[in-house]
C-alpha positions in Angstrom: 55.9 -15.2 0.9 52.4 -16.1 0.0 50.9 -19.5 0.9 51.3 -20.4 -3.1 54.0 -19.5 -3.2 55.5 -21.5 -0.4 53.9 -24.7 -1.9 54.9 -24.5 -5.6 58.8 -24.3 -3.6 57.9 -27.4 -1.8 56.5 -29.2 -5.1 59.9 -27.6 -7.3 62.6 -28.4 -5.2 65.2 -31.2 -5.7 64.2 -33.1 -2.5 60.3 -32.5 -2.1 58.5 -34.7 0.3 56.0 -36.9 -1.0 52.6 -35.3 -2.5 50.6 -35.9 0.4 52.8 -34.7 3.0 53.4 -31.3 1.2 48.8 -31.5 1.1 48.8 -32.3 4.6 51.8 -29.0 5.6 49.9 -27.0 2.7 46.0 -27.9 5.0 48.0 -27.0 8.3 49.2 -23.8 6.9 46.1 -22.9 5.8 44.4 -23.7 8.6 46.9 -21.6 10.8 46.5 -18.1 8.6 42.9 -18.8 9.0 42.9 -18.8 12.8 45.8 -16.6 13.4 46.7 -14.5 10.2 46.4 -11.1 9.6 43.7 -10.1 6.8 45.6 -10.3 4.0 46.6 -14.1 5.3 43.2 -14.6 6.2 41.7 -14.1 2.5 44.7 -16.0 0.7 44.0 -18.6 3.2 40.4 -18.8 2.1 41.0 -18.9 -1.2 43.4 -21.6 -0.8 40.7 -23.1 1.0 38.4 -23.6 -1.9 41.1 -25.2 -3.8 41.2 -28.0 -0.9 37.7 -28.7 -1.1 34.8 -30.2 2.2 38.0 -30.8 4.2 38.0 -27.0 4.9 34.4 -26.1 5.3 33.8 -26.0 9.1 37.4 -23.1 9.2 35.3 -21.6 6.5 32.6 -21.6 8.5 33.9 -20.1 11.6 35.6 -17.0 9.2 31.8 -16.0 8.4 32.2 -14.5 12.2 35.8 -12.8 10.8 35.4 -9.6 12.1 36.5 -8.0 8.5 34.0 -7.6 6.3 36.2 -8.9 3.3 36.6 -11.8 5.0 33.3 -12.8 5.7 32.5 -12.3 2.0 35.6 -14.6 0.7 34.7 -17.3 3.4 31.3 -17.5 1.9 31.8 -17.1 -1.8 34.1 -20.5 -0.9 31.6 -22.0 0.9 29.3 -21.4 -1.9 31.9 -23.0 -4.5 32.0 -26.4 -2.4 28.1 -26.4 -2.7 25.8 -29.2 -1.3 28.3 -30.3 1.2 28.4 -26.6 3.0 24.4 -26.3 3.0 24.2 -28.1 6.6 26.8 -25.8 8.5 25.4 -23.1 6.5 22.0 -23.4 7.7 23.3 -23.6 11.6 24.8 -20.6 11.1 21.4 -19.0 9.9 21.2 -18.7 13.8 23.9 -16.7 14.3 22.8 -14.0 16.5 24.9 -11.2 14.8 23.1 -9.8 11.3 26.3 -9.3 9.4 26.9 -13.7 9.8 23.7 -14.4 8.7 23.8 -12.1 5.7 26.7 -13.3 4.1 25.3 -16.7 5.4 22.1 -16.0 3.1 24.0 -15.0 0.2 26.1 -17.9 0.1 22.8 -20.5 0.5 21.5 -18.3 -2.2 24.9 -18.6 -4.7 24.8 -22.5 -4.1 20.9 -22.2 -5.4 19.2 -25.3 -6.2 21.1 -27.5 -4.6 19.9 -26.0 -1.3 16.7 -26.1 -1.6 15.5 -29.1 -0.3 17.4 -28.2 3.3 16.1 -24.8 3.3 12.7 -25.7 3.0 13.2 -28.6 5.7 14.8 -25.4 7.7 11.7 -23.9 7.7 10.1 -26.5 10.8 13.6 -25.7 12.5 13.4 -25.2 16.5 15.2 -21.8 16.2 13.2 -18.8 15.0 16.2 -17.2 13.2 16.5 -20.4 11.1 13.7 -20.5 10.3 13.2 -16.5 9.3 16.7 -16.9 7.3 15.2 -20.1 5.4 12.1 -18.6 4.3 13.7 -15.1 3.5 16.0 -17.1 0.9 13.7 -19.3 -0.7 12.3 -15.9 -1.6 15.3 -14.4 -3.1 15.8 -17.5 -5.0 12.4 -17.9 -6.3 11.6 -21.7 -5.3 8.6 -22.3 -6.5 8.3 -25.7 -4.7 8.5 -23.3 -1.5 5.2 -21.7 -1.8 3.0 -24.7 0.3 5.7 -24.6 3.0 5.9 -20.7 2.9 2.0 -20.5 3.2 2.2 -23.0 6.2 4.7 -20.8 7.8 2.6 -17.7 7.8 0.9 -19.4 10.8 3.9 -19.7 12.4 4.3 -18.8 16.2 7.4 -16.2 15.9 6.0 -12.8 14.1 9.6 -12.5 12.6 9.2 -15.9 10.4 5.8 -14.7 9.4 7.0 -11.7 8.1 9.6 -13.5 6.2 7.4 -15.9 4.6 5.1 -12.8 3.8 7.7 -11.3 2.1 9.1 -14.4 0.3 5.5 -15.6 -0.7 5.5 -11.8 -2.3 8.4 -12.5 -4.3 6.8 -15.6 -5.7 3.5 -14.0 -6.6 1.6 -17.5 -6.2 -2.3 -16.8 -6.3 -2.3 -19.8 -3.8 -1.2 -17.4 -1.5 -3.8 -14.6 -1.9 -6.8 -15.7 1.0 -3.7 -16.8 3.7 -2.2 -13.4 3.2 -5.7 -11.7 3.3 -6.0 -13.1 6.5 -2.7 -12.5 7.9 -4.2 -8.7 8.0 -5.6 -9.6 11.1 -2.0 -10.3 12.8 -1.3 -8.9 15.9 1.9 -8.1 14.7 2.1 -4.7 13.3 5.3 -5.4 10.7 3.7 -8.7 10.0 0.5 -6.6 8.7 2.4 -4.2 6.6 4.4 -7.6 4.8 1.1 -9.2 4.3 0.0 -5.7 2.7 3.2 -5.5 0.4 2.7 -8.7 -1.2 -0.6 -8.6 -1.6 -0.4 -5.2 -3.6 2.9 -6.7 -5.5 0.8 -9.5 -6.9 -1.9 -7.0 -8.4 -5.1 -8.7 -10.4 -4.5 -12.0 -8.8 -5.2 -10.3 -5.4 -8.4 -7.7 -6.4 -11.0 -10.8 -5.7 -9.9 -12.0 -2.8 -9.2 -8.6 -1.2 -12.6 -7.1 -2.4 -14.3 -10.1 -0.8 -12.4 -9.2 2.5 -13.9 -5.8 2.4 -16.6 -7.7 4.1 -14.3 -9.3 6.6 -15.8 -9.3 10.0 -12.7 -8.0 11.6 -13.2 -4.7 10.8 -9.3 -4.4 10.9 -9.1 -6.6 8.0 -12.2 -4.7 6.1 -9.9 -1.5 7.0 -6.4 -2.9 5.4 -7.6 -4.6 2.7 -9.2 -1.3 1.6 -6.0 0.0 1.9 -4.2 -2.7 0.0 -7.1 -2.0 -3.4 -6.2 1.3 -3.1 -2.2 1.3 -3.5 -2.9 -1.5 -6.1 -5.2 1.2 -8.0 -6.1 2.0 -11.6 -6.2 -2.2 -12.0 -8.6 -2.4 -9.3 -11.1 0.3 -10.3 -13.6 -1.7 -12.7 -13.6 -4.9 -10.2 -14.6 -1.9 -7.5 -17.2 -0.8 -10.0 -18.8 -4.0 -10.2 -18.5 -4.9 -6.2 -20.9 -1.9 -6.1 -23.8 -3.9 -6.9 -23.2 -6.7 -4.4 -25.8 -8.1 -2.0 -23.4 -7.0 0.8 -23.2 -3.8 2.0 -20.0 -4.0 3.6 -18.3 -4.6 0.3 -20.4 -2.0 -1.7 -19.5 0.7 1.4 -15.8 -0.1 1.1 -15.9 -0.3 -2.8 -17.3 3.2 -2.6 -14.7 4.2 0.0 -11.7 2.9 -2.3 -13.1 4.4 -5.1 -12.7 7.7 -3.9 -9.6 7.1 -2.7 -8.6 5.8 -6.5 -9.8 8.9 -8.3 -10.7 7.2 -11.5 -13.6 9.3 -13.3 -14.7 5.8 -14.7 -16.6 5.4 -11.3 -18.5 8.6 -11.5 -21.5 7.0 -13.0 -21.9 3.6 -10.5 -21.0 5.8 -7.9 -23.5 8.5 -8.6 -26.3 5.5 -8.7 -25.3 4.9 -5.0 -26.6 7.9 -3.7 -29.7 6.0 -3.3 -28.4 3.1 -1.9 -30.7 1.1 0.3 -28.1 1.2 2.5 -26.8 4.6 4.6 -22.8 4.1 4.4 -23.1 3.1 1.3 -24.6 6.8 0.6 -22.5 8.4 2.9 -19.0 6.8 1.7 -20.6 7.6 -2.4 -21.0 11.2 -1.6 -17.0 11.6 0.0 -16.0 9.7 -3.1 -17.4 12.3 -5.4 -16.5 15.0 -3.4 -13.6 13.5 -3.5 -13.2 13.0 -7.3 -14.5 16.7 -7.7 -15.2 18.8 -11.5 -15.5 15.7 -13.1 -18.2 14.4 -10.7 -20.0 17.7 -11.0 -22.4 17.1 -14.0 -24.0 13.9 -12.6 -24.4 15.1 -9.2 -26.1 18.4 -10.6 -28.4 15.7 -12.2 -29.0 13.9 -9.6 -29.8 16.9 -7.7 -32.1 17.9 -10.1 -34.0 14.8 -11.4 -33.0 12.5 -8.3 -35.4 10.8 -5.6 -35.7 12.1 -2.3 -32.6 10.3 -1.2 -30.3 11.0 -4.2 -30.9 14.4 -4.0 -29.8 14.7 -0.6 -26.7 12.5 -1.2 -26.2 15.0 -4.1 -26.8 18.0 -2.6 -23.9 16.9 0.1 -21.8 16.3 -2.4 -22.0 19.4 -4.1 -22.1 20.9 -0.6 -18.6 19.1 -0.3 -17.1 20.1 -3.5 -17.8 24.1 -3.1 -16.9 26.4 -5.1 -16.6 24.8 -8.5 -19.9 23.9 -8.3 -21.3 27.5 -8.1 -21.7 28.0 -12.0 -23.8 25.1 -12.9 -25.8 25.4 -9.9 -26.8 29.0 -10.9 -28.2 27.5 -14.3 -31.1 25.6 -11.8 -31.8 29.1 -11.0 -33.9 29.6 -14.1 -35.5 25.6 -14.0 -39.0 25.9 -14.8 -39.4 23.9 -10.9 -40.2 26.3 -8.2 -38.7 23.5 -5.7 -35.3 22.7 -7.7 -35.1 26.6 -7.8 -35.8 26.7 -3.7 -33.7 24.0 -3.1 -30.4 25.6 -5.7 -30.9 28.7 -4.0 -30.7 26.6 -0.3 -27.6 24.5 -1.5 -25.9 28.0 -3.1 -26.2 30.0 0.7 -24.5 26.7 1.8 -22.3 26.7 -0.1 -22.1 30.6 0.3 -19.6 31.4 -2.7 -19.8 35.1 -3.5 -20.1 34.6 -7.3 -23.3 33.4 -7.0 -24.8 36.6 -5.3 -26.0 37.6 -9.2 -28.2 34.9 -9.6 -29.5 35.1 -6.2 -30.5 38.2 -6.0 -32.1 37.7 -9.5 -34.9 35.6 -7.8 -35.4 37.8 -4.7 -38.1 38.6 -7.4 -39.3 35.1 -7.9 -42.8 34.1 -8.7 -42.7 31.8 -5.5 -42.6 33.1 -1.8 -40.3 29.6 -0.8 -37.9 30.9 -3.6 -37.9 34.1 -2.4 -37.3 33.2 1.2 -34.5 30.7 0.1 -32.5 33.3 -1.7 -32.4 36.0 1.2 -31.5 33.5 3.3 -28.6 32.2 0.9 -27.6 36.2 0.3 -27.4 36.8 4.2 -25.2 33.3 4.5 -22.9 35.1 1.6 -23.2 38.5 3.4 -22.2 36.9 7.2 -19.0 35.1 5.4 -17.5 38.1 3.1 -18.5 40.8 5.2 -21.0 43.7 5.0 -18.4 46.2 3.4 -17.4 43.6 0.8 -21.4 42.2 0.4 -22.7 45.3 -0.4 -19.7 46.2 -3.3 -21.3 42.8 -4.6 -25.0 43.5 -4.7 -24.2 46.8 -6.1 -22.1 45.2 -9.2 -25.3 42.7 -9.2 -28.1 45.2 -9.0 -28.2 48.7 -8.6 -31.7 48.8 -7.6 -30.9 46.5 -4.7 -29.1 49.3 -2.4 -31.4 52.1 -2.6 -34.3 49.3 -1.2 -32.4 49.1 1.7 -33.1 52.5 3.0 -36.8 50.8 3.0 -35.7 49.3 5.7 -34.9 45.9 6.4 -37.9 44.4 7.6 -39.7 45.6 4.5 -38.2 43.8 2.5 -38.3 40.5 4.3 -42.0 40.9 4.4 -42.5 41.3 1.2 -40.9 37.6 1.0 
């Protein structure tokens, strides 16, 4: 016979005790199939519980550590019923050792809602570490906006677990307040603490481009490293603000702008990036030219250009690029071929051995014939890079295809013909 049902016979019969003695048998047997029941005792009991209000919150409490899951659950969904007066013993038991307590511990706090909050954020100066951690991790979940100045203050807490948590709470509040502390917290020592502070930053998107492009100049280098990282998973939104951090007076943020860039893909860089091949600076030049390799065919154009019509700088940045990017690059180099520049000719014909893709060995051995010794020497010594990479038997079924004039000269002899260069 159910607890219930025992009661409604004590209320019904023709002799019933008074009203509060039939309460007071009603708490005892309650309190007995909480301590001593089996399950099925145990959750009527709880339930029953609810009905009998603050009386029965510290049994409730102590069935959170009920080994049966179903069990804990009922204990705190009635805890969560009586409210405000369960939040204290609730937030002791934040420091219950074993995870499964303090989870359904946390989702009760969280079903009582705004009636806790003012304890959990006094829980968050609490002596014990996993009090604190549980505190922060629920003002989180619930969203308490009042939280964030605590929360912030917390990310300088001692314990790497609490940080974490208010890293992760602060995340699911998306304050911009928060942006600069959690830059910082980059720089913990604490490698899960790191990847928290990474999470939120990227969750809050815009809010978070300005202050993580301004850590690019960070002087841990750690820092520089992570927030780069952090820009890049936050992506296409961060790609114009990149754009523009490439004309900054430091060249630790234009160097990591470039870097990110690349690591974005967005052609809408091609252009600022291309510009800082002749950066002042040398990583700025050297992380521009991985970004367009990176970005390949669409970054081919400009960098052709550049290698063309460039300074003495940007065409070498170019030139690497190109270099970088290979094969694809082979068709509009050959165009240069036929520039009316005996030094953009020399130095296509140097960048095609380089970049020694047999599909060029047409245009090459075109200007064998050129006008200028340099050109000349440049495009036997690109042919020779082709030949040493494809091998002879497969070089000379090229030149053939490319000139038939080319393999009877041979018989010359080989020295010959580089003499004549």
């Amino acid at each position: 016979m159910s607890i219930f049902r025992s009661l409604k016979g004590a209320l019904g019969g023709e002799t019933a005790p008074r009203f509060d003695q039939v309460e007071m048998e009603h708490m005892e047997s309650v309190k007995r199939a909480l301590a001593y029941g089996d399950v099925e005792a145990r959750w009527n009991a709880i339930r029953a519980a609810g009905e009998l209000g603050d009386a029965f919150i510290e049994p409730l409490i102590q069935a959170l550590n009920d080994e049966h899951w179903i069990v804990r659950r009922g204990a705190g969904q009635t805890l969560a019923r009586i409210g405000l007066p369960a939040v204290p013993p609730l937030i002791e038991m934040l420091g219950n050792d074993d995870d499964s307590v303090r989870r359904e511990t946390m989702r009760a706090c969280t079903l009582i809602g705004e009636p806790a909050t003012e304890s959990l954020i006094r829980a968050l100066n609490r002596e014990n570490p996993l009090i604190r951690q549980g505190a922060a991790e629920i003002l989180g979940d619930m969203q308490v906006q009042p939280a964030v100045s605590p929360l912030i203050g917390a990310l300088k807490d001692k314990d790497p677990g609490v940080r974490r948590e208010a890293a992760l709470a602060l995340k699911m509040l998306g304050s911009r307040d928060a942006t600069d502390p959690l830059v910082n917290l980059l720089g913990d020592e604490t490698g899960y603490v790191r990847i928290a502070a990474a999470e939120a930053l990227c969750s809050m998107g815009d809010p978070a481009i300005p202050p993580l492009v301004n850590a690019l100049a960070h002087s841990q280098p750690e820092i520089r490293q992570r927030a780069g990282h952090a820009l890049s998973s936050i992506g296409t939104p961060a790609v114009e603000p990149l754009i523009s951090a490439l004309s900054h007076e430091d060249p630790h943020i234009r160097q990591g702008a470039s870097l990110v860039l690349g690591r974005i893909g967005d052609a809408r860089a091609i252009p600022a990036l291309t510009g800082a091949l002749g950066d002042k600076d040398r990583t700025v030049r050297q992380e521009a030219v991985r970004a367009l390799a990176t970005l390949g065919y669409p970054a081919i154009t400009p960098l052709v250009a550049a290698f063309r019509e460039g300074d003495t700088v940007a065409r070498n940045c170019s030139m690497e690029a190109l270099w970088l990017i290979g094969g694809p690059a082979t068709r509009p180099l050959l165009e240069l071929l036929s520039d009316q520049n005996s030094e953009v000719r020399r130095r296509t014909a140097l960048l095609l051995g380089e970049i020694a893709d047999p599909s060029a060995v047409e245009g090459l051995t075109r200007i064998l014939a050129d006008q200028a010794p340099s050109v000349r020497r440049e495009a036997f010594e690109a042919l020779e890079k082709i030949r040493n990479k494809v091998g002879e038997p497969a070089f000379g079924s090229l030149r053939a295809r490319a000139d038939p004039e080319i393999e009877p000269r041979k018989k010359g002899g080989e020295q010959n013909k580089a003499g004549s260069l």
